[in-house]
TORKOL-550882 format. One line per 3 residues: for each residue x, y, z of N, C-alpha, C, CB. Coordinates in nm, 2 decimals. Atoms other than C-alpha are relative to their C-alpha. Glycine has a CB too. Layout:
X,Y,Z,X,Y,Z,X,Y,Z,X,Y,Z | ...
END
This chain:
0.01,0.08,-0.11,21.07,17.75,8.63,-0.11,-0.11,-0.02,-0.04,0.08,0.13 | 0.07,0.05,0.04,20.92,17.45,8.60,-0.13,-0.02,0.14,0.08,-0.11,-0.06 | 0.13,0.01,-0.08,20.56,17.35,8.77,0.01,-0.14,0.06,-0.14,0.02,-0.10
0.01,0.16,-0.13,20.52,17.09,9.05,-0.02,-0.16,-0.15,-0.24,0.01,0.17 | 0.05,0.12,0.12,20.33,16.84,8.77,0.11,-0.07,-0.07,-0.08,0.06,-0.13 | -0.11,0.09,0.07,20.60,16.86,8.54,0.10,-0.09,0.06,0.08,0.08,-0.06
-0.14,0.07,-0.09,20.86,16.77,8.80,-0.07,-0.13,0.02,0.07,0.08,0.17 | 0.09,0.17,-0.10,20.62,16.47,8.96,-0.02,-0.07,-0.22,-0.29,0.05,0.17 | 0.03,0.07,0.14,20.57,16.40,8.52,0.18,-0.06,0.00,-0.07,0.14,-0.16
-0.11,0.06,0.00,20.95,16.38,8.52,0.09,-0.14,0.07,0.04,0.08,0.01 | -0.03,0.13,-0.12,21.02,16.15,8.82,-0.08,-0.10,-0.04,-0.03,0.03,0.17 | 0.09,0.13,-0.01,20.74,15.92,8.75,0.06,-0.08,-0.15,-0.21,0.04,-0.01
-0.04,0.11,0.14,20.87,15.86,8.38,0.15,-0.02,0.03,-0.03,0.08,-0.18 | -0.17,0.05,0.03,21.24,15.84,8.46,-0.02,-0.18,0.16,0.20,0.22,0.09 | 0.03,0.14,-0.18,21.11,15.59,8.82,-0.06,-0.14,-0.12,-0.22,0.06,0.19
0.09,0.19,0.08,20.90,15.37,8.55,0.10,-0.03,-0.14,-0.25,0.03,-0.09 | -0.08,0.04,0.13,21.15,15.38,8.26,-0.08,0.02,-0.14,0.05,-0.16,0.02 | 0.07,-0.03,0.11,20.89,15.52,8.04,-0.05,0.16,-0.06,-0.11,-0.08,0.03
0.00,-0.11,0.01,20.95,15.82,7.83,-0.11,0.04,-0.02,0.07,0.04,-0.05 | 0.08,-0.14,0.05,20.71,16.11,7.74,0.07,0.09,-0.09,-0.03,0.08,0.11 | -0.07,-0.11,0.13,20.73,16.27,7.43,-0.08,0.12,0.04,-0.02,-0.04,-0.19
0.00,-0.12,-0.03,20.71,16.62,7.47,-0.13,0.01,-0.09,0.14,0.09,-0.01 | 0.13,-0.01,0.04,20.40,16.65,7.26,-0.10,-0.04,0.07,-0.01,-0.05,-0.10 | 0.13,0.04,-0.09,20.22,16.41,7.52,-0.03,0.06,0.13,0.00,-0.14,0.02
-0.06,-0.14,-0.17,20.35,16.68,7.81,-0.18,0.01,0.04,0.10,0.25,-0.07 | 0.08,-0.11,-0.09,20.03,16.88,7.80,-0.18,-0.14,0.01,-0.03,0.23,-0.14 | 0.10,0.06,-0.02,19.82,16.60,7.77,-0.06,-0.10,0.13,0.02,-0.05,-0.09
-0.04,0.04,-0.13,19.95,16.39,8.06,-0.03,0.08,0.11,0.13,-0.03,0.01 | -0.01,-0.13,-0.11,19.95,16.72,8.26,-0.20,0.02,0.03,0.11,0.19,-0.09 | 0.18,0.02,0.01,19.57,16.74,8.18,-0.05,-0.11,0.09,-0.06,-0.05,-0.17
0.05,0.09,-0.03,19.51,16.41,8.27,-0.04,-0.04,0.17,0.08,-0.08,-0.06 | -0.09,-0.02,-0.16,19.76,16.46,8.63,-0.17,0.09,0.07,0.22,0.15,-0.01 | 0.03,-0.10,-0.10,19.54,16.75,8.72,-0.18,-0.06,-0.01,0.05,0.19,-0.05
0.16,0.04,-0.06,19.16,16.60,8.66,-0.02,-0.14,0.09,-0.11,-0.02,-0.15 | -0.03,0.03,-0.11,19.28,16.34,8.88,0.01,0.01,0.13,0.02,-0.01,-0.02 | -0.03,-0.05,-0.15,19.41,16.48,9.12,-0.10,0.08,0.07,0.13,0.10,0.01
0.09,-0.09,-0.01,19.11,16.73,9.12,-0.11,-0.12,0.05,-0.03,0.11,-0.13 | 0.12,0.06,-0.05,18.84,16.45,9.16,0.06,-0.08,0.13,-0.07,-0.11,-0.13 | 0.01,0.05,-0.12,19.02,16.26,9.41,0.05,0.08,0.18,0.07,-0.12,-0.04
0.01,-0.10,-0.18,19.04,16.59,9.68,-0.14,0.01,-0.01,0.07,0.20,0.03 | 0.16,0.01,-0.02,18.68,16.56,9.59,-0.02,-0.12,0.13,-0.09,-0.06,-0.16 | -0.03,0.11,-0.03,18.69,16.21,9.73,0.06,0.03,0.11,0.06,-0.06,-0.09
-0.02,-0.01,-0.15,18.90,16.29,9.98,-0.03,0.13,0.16,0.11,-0.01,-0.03 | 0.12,-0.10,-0.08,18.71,16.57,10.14,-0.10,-0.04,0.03,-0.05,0.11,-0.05 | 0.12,0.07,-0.01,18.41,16.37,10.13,0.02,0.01,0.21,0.02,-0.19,-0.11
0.01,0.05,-0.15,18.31,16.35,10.52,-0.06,-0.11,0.01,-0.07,0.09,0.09 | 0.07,0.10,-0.03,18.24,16.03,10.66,-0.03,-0.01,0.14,0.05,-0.10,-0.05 | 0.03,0.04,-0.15,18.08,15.96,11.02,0.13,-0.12,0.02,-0.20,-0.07,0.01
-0.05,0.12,-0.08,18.28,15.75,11.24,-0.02,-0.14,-0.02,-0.04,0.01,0.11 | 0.07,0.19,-0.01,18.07,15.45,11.25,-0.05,-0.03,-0.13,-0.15,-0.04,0.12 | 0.01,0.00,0.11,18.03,15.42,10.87,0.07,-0.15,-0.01,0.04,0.12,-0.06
-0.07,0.15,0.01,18.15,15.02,10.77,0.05,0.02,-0.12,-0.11,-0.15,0.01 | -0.06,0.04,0.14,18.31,14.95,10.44,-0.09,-0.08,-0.03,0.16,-0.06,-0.01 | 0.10,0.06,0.12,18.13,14.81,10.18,0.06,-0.18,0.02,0.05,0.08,-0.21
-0.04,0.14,-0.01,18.13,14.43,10.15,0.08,0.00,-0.17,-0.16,-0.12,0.02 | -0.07,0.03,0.11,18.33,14.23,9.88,-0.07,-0.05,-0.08,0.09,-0.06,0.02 | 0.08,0.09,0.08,18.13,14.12,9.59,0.09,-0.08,-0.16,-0.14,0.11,-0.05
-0.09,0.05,0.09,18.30,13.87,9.36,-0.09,-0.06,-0.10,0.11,-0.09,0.05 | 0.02,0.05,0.11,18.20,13.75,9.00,-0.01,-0.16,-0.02,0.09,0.06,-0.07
END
């Protein structure tokens, strides 16, 4: 049975037209999951209500 990842690895490369060789599987899958792991960090974060957004600083 395959694992959620793989399936969302399969859809994203057949959606973008860009394969994955099966050697770069466990690497991609690596990549998927310290992602995904830092940004429930991120999104757990609590913020107060009245917190503003950052300004825009341009170059």
């Amino acid at each position: 049975m395959a694992e959620p990842l793989d399936d969302y690895i399969d859809a994203v490369s057949k959606a973008l037209a860009l394969p994955v060789d099966e050697a770069w599987r466990p690497a991609v899958r690596a990549n998927l999951e310290v992602s995904l792991r830092l940004g429930r960090l991120v999104d757990e974060f609590a913020l107060p209500d009245e917190t503003e957004p950052a300004p825009i600083f341009t170059a």
